[in-house]
Each structure stands twice: as structure tokens, then as C-alpha cells.
Residue frames as qw, qx, qy, qz and C-alpha x, y, z in Angstrom:
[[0.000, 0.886, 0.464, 0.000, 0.00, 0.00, 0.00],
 [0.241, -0.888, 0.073, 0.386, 2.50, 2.49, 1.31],
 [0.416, -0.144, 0.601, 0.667, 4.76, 1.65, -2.15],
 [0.166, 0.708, 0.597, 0.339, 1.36, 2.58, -4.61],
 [0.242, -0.865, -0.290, 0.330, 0.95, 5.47, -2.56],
 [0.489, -0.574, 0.338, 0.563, 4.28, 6.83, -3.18],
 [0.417, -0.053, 0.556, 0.718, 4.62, 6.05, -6.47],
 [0.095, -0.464, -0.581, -0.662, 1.27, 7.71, -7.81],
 [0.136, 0.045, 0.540, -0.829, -0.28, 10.66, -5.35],
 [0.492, -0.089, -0.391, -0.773, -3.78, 9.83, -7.10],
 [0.778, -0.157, -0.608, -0.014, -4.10, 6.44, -4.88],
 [0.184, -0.555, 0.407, -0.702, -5.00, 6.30, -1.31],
 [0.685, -0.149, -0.711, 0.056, -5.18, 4.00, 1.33],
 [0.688, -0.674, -0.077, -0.258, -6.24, 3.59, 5.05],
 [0.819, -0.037, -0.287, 0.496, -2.91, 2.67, 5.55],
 [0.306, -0.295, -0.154, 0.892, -1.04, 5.64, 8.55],
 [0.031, 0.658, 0.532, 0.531, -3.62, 7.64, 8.21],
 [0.141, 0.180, -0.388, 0.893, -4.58, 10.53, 10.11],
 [0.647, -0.220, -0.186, -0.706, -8.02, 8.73, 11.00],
 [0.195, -0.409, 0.872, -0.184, -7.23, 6.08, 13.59],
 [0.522, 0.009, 0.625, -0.580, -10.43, 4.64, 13.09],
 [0.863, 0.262, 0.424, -0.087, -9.94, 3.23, 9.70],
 [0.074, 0.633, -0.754, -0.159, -6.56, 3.33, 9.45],
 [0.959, 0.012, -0.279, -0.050, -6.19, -0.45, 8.06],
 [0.545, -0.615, 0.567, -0.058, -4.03, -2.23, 10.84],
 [0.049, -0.320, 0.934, 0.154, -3.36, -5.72, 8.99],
 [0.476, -0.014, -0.495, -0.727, -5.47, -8.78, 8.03],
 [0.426, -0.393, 0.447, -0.682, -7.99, -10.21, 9.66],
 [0.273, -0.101, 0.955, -0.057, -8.91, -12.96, 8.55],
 [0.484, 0.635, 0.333, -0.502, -12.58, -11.71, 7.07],
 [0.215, 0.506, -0.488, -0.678, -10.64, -10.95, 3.34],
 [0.878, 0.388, 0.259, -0.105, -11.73, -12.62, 0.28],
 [0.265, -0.615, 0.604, 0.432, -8.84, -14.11, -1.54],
 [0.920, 0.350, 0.140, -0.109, -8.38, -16.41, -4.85],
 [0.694, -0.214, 0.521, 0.448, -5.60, -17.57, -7.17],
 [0.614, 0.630, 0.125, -0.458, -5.30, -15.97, -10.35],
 [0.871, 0.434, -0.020, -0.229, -3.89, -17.49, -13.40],
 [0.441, 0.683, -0.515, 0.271, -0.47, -17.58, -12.54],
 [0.748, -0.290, -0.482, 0.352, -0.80, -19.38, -9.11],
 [0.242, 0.173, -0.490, 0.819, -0.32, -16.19, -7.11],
 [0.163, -0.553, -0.667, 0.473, -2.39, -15.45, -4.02],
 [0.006, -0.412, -0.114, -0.904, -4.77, -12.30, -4.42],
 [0.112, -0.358, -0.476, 0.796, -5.85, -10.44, -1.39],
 [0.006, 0.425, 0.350, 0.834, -9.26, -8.63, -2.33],
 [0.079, -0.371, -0.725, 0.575, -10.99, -6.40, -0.08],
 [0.215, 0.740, 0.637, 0.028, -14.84, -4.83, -0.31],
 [0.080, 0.701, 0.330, 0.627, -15.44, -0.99, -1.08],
 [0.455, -0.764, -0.163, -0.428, -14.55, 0.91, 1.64],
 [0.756, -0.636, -0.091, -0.127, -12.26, -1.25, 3.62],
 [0.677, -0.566, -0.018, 0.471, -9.27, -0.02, 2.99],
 [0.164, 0.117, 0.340, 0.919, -9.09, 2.69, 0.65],
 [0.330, 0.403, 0.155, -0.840, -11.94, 5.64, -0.25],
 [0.709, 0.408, 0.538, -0.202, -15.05, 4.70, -2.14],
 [0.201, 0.806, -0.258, -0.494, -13.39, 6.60, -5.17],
 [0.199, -0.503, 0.814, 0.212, -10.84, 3.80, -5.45],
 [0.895, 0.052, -0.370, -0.245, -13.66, 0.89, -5.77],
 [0.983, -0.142, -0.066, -0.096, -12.73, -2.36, -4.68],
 [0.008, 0.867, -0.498, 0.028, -9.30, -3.20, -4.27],
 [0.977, -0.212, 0.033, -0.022, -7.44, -5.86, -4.43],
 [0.075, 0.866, -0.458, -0.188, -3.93, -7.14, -4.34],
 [0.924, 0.171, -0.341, 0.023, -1.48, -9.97, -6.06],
 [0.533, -0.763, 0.364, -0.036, 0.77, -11.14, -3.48],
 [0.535, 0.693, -0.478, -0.070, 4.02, -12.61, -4.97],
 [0.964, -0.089, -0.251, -0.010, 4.98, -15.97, -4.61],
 [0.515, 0.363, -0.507, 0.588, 8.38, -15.06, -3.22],
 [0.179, -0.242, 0.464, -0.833, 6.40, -13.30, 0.02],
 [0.765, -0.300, 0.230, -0.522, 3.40, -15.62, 0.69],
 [0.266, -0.452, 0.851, -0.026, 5.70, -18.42, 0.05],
 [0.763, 0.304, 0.519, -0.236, 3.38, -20.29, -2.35],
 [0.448, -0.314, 0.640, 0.540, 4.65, -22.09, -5.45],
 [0.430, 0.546, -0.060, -0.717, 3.60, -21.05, -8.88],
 [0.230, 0.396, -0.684, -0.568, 4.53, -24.02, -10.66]]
């Protein structure tokens, strides 16, 4: 989150925020995830829960080197 941010000032996240109260802390366990065609873990959360409605949905591809799942 805090790497998007950075690179592009148009994208925002709940992430250090200066709203404690939905600042996103980490994950809870609630997220919807899947696999997508390459065997890598995506992380998607609803509208709202961790970015402005603006953004939409959100989701992200975690990389097989960090959730430690193989791709082949």
C-alpha cells in the first residue's frame, strides 16, 4: 500500500492515516482471496475497507516469493 501510494499521489489508502479509526491495521482474517492465473495469491478487499469509495474495490497480487506459495 505504502509503495502505490508513493509512487502515484492519485491512490489512497487507510494505511497511517490521520483517521485512527480506519486506518487499516493488517489482516484479519474476514478478506476474500483467490488464485489468479499464474498461481499467485490475491488479497481482495470490499469498497470501503481499505481505501476511499473513489478507489472501488481493491485488491492485491501477493508474490509468490512473500506468501511463500509455489507457482509451478
Amino acid at each position: 500500500m505504502a509503495g502505490e501510494m508513493a509512487g502515484d499521489g492519485s491512490i489512497v489508502y487507510f494505511y497511517n492515516s490521520d483517521t485512527p479509526d480506519t486506518d487499516f491495521k493488517g489482516l484479519t482474517g474476514e478478506e476474500s482471496f483467490y488464485f489468479n492465473d499464474k498461481g499467485e495469491l490475491v488479497i481482495a478487499f470490499n469498497e470501503y475497507d481499505v481505501a476511499p469509495g473513489y478507489m472501488g474495490a481493491v485488491d492485491f497480487t501477493i508474490p509468490s516469493s512473500v506468501s511463500g506459495i509455489p507457482t509451478d
